[in-house]
N, C-alpha and C positions, 0 to 999 in steps of 0.2 A: 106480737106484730110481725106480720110475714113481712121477711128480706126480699126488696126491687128485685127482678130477675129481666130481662132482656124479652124481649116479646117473637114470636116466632121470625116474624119478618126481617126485626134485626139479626136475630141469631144465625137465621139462614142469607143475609150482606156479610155477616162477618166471614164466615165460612168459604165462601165464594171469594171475597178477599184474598182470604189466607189459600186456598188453595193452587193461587200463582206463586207458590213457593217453588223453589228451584229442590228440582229432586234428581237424580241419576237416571240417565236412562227416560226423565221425567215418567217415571213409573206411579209417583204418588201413592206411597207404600202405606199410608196412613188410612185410618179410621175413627169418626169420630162417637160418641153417647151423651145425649145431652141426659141431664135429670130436671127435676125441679129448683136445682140446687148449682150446680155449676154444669163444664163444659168438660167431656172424659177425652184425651186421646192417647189413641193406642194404632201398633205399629200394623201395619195390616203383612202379615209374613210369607202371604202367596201370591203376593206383587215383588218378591226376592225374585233377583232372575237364577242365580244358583246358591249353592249350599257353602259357599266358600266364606273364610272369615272377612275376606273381602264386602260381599254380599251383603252380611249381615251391618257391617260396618256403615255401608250406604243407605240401608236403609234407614240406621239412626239417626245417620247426618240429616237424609229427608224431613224426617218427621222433627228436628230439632228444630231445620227450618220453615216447615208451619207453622210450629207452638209462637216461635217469635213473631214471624206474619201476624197468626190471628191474635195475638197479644198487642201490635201494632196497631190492628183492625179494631179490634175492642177499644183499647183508649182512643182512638180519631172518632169513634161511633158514641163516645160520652160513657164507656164504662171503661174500670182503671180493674186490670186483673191480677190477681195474687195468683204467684203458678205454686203449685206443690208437685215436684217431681220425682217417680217412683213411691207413690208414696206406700203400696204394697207389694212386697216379693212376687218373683216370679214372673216367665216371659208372659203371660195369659194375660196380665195385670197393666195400668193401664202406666203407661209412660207418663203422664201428667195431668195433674186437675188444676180447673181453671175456675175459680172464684172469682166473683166481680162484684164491684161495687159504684152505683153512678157517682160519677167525676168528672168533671166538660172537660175537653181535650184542651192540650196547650199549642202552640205552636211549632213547637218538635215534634208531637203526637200525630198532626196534621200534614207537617213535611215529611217524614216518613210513610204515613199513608198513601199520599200521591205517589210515593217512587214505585209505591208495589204496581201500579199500572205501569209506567215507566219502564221501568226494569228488564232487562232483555239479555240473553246470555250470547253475547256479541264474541265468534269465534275468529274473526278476520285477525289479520296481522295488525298491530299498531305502531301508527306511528311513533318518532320520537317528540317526544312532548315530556318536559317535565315536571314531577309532581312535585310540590312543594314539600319539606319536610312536616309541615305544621297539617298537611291534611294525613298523610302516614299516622304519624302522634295521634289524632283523633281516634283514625280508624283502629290504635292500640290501644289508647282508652276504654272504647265501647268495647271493643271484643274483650279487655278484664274484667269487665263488670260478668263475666259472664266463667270468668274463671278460666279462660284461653289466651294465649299469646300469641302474637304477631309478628314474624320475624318476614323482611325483605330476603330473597334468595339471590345470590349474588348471579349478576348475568353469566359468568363463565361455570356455573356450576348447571345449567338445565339447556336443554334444547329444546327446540322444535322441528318435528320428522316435516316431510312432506304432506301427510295425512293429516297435515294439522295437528297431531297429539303432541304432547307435551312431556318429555322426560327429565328427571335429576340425570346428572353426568358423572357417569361412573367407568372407572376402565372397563373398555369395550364398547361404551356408548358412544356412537359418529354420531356429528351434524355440526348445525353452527345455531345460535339463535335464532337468527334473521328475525328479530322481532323485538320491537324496543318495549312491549309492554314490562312493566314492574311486575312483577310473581310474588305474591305472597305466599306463605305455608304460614298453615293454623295449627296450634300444638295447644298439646296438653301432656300435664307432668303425668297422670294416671291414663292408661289407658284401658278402660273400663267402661259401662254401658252409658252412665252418667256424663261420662266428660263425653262422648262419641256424641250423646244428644248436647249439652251444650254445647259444642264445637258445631252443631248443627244451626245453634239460635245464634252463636255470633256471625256464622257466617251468613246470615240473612240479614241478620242488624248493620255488618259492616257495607255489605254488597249496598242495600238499601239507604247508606250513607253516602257510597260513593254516588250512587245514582242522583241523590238529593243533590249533590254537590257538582253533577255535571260530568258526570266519570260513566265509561260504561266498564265493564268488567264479565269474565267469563269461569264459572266454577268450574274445578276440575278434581275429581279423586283421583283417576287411571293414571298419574306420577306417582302416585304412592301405594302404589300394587307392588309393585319390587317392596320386599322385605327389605333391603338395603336403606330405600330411603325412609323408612321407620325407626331406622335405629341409628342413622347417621345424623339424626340432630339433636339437639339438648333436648325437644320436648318430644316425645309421642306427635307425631303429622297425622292430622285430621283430615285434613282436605288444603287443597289453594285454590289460588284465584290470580286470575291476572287482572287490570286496571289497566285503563286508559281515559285520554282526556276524550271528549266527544269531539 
């Protein structure tokens, strides 16, 4: 008996879902292969803007945050996906297969889904407003299922320039916050291609929570381009994010 598969129409809603994924640069460094069988995706490596380990690092986080998008998109669209990640050696190869199998969506599957319209990488200053400890907790939950940690960065440890960017404070780094957003950094204990891609699917799971929940929030890598702030915390820094109430 041939296994359900998704009909083109759907495949190609999912898709277009998933690719309001938050990427650097919004470069959208991904590509996908469909088969008879599941959903292939793989890293597209000449949407990298340079050759740096930087670079390459962004582009995992990218495509980490598709896989969860269109895994989002699949379950609200009544299919429930099995991911298998890396599942053969080598760059060529495809960062994740996506098996599915129909499942009517639940109401988490559904509020996540809407955020992905929602969603907006809001760069403004925020206000002080704040977050309850119980919505933090959450958004560390979802990001462990994922095999990444959560940690709050403390306001005297990061700045923000005039340019809007966003740095860790280190001797020699001037400025002041001026900005009551909460900063999270995303770690992992390995830093390796795997955790770089799921440091990519949390941070689209959490973003997409906070959005559910009323929060806007803005991804950031370019704090963690200093080698300093890679090695100055307990885990390997993925990426952060700032939060704020709407």
């Amino acid at each position: 008996m041939a296994t359900p598969f998704p009909n083109p129409a759907t495949l190609q809603s999912v898709l277009d879902v998933a690719s309001r994924a938050p990427s650097s640069g919004n470069l959208q460094p991904w590509r996908w292969r469909i088969d008879d069988a599941a959903v292939h995706l793989y890293a597209d490596w000449r949407r990298q803007p340079g050759g740096s380990p930087n670079d390459r690092r962004d582009v995992l986080l990218g495509c980490g945050a598709v896989l969860d998008h269109c895994v989002v998109a699949f379950a609200a669209a009544g299919w429930f996906p099995r991911v298998r990640r890396f599942p053969v050696g080598g760059q060529d190869g495809p960062l994740a297969i996506l098996e599915v199998v129909e499942q009517p969506p639940n109401a988490a599957h559904l509020e996540l889904a809407a955020a992905i319209a929602a969603r907006r990488a809001d760069r403004r200053r925020y206000p002080a407003r704040r977050i309850p400890p119980a919505t933090l907790e959450l958004l560390h939950i979802r990001a462990a299922r994922f095999g990444v940690e959560v940690a709050v960065v403390p306001r005297s440890l990061w700045v923000r320039h005039e340019d809007g960017s966003v740095a860790l404070r280190f001797p020699g780094v001037s400025g002041e916050p001026d900005d009551d957003a909460v900063l999270l950094a995303l770690g992992t204990h390995d830093d390796n291609d795997e955790m770089r891609l799921r440091a990519g699917e949390a941070l689209s799971h959490i973003t997409l929570t906070a959005t559910a929940m009323g929060l806007v929030s803005c991804p950031l890598t370019e704090a963690l381009h200093d080698m300093r702030s890679r090695v100055g915390w307990p885990a390997s820094c993925s990426t952060v994010r700032r939060i704020r109430r709407r």
